[in-house]
C-alpha positions in Angstrom: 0.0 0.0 0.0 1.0 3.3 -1.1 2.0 5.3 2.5 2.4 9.0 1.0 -0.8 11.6 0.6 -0.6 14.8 -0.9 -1.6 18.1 0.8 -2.1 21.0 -1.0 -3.9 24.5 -0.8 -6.0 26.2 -2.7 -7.4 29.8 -3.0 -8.3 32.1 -6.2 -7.9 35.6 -4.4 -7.6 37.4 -7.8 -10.8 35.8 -9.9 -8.4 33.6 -11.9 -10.6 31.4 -14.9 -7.8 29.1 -15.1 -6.7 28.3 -11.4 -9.9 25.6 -11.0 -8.8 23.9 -14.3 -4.9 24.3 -13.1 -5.5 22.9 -10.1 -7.6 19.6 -11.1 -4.6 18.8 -13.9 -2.6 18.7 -10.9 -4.9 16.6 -8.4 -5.3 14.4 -11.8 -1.6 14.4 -12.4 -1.2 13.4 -8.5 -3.7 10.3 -8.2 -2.2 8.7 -11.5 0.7 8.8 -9.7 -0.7 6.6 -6.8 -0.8 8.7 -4.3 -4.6 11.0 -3.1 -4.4 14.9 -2.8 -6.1 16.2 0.0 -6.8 20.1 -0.3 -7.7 23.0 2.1 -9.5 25.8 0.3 -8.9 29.0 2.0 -12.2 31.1 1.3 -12.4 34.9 2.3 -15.9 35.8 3.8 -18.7 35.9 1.5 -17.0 34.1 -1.8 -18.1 30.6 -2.4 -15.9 27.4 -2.7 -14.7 26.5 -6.2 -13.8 23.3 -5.4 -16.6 22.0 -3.5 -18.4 19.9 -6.4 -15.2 18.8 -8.0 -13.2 16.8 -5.2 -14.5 14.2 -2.9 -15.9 15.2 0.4 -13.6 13.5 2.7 -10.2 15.0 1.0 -11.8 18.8 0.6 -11.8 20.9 3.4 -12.6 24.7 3.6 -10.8 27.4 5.8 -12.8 31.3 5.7 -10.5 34.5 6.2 -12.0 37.3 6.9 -9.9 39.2 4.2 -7.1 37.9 1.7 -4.6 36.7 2.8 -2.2 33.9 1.9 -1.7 31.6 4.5 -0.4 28.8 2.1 2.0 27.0 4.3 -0.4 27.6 7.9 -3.2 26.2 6.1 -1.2 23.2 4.8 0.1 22.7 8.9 -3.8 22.7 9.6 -4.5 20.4 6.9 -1.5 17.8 7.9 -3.3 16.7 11.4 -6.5 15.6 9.4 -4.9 13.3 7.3 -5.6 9.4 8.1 -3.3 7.8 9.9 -2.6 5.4 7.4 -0.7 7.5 5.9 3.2 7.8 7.2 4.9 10.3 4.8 2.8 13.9 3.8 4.3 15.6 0.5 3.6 19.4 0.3 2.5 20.0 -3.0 2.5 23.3 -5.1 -0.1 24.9 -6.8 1.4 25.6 -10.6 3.6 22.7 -11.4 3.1 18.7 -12.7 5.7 16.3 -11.5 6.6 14.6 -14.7 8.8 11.8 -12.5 6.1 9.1 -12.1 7.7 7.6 -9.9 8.6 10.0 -7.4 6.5 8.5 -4.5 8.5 5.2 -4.4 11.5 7.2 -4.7 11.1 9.7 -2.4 9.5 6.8 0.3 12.9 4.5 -0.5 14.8 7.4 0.7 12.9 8.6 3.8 13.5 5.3 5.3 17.1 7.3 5.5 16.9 10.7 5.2 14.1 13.1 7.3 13.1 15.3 4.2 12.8 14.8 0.5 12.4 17.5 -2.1 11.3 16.5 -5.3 13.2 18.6 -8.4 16.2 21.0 -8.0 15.7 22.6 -4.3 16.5 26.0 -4.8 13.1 26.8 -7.0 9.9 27.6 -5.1 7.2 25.2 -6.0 8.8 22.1 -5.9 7.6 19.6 -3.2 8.6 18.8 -0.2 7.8 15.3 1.6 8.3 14.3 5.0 7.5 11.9 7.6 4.0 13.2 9.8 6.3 13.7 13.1 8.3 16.4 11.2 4.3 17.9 10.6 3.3 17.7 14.2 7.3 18.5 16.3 7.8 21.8 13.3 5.5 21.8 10.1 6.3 24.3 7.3 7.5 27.7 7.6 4.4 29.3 8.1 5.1 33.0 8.9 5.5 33.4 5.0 2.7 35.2 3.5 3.8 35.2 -0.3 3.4 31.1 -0.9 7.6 30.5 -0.5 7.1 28.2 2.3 8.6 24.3 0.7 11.5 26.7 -0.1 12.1 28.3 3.3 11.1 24.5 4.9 13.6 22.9 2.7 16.1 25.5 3.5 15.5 25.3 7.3 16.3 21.5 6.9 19.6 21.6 5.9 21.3 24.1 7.8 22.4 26.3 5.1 23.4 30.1 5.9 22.7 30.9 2.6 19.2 30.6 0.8 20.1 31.5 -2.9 17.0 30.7 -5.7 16.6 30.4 -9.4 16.5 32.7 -11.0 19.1 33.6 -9.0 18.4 36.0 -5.9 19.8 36.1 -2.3 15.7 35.4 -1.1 17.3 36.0 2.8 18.0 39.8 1.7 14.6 39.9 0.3 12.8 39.2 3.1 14.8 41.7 5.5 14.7 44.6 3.2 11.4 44.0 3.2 9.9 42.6 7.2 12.6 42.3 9.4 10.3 40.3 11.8 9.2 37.8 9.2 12.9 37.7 8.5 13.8 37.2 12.5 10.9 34.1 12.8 12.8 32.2 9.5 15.9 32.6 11.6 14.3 31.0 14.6 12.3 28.4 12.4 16.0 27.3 10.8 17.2 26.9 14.0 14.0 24.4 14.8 13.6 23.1 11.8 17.8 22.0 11.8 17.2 20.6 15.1 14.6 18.2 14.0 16.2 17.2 10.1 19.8 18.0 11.0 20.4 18.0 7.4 19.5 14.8 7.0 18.0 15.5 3.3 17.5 14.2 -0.1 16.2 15.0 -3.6 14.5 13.5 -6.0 15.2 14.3 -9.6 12.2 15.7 -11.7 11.0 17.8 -14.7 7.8 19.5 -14.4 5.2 21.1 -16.3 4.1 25.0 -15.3 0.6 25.2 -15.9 -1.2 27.8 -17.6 -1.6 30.2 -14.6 1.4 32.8 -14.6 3.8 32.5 -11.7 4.2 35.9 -9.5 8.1 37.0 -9.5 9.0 36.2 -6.2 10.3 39.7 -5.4 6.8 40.8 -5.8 5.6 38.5 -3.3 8.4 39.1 -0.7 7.4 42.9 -1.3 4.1 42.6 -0.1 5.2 41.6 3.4 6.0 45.5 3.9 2.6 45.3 4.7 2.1 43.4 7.3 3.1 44.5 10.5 2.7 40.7 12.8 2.1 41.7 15.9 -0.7 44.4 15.7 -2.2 42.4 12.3 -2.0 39.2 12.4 -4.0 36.6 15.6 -1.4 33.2 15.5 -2.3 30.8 18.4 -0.2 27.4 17.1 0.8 25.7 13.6 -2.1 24.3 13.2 -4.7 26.6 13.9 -5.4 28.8 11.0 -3.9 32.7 11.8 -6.8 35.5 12.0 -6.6 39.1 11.4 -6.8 42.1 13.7 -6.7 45.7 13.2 -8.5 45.4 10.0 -9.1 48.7 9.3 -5.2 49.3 9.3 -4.3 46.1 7.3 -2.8 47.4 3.8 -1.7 43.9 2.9 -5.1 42.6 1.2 -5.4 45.8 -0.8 -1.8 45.7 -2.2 -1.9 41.7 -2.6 -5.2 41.9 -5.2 -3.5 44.6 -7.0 0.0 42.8 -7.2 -2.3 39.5 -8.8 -4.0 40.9 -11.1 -0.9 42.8 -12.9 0.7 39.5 -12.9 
């Protein structure tokens, strides 16, 4: 029996026709491969679920913010403690990209019997999976401070110890985030330290080419940019990993404005 599910979140903040499509090729792409997606839908208040007619009831399950917000990687912590228990490994899965490797879940389960996390492709672009065994989901979970959907690649990077987080195309994504929220940038410095403690390194990849979909992939520098927003202590409510984070101070919180102007020049 296959032991890995799939998590993945969803949300369509910006009206997107293709994301609903985009995202079934993926779940479709996913199950060939042997292994069941389960999805969180994150919903703000008063919009509908997209998905809600399209995936089965017992893998879907719907999150409401009370404005936009991306929350990828919190939701996706949420999401990991309702996943059967027959399941030993959870892969993080992306939201724009189709594994071509079909045989990336035997793989990556070979080498989890050795390593504590496997990403799937070349690990310094955002998107690619992450899988992992469910104690890494329930001791750490993903980075989930992140606000601008990076959080495989900060998880990855957190895992094995690296000072330096360098991305293709090629960036310095550490400089990025404290040019840009020094205390977002301070909690991936603590999160390293906890995530290191936990994976000591111990990490493996699995080769991979994938297939973009059709919906366009924000630069990341736009995303990062958006955290200038977002001031965590007055704005954001955060009681554990995997309790989904509220928002306070509404009437002061820039972030949602900005992020639906950023996505729909993209």
């Amino acid at each position: 029996m296959n032991k890995t599910a799939a998590i993945a979140c969803f949300f369509n903040f910006d009206d997107s026709g293709d994301s609903v499509q985009d995202f079934l090729e993926i779940k479709e792409s996913i199950e060939r491969q042997g292994v069941p997606l389960f999805v969180t839908e994150i919903i703000s208040e008063g919009r509908r679920s997209l998905l809600r007619s399209k995936i089965e009831k017992e893998k879907h399950f719907i999150n409401k913010v009370f404005l936009p917000v991306m929350i990828r990687g919190n939701a996706l912590n949420n999401l990991s403690s309702k996943i059967p228990n027959e399941y030993k490994y959870l892969a993080s899965i992306g939201s724009n990209k189709i594994i071509l490797n079909d045989n990336w879940p035997s793989e990556a389960s070979a080498l989890l019997k050795k390593y504590k996390m496997v990403k799937v492709g070349d690990p310094r672009i955002d998107g690619f999976p992450i899988i992992a065994g469910r104690e890494f989901f329930s001791k750490v979970g993903l980075f989930d401070y992140d606000f601008c959907n990076l959080e495989n690649l900060i998880t990855f990077f957190g895992a094995t110890g690296k000072t330096d987080l360098q991305c293709v195309p090629e960036m310095d994504i550490l400089t990025l985030y404290k040019e840009s929220n020094l205390s977002i940038f301070y909690k991936i410095l603590s999160y390293k330290l906890d995530c290191y403690d936990f994976c000591g390194g111990s990490v493996a990849t699995v080769g991979s080419d994938f297939q973009n979909t059709r919906s366009k992939n924000a630069p990341i520098e736009g995303l990062i940019s958006l955290l200038k927003e977002i001031d965590i202590k007055r704005n954001i409510y955060y009681k554990d990993s995997h309790t989904i984070m509220g928002v306070k101070n509404i009437n002061e919180f820039k972030y949602p404005v900005s992020l639906l102007n950023f996505l729909k020049k993209v």
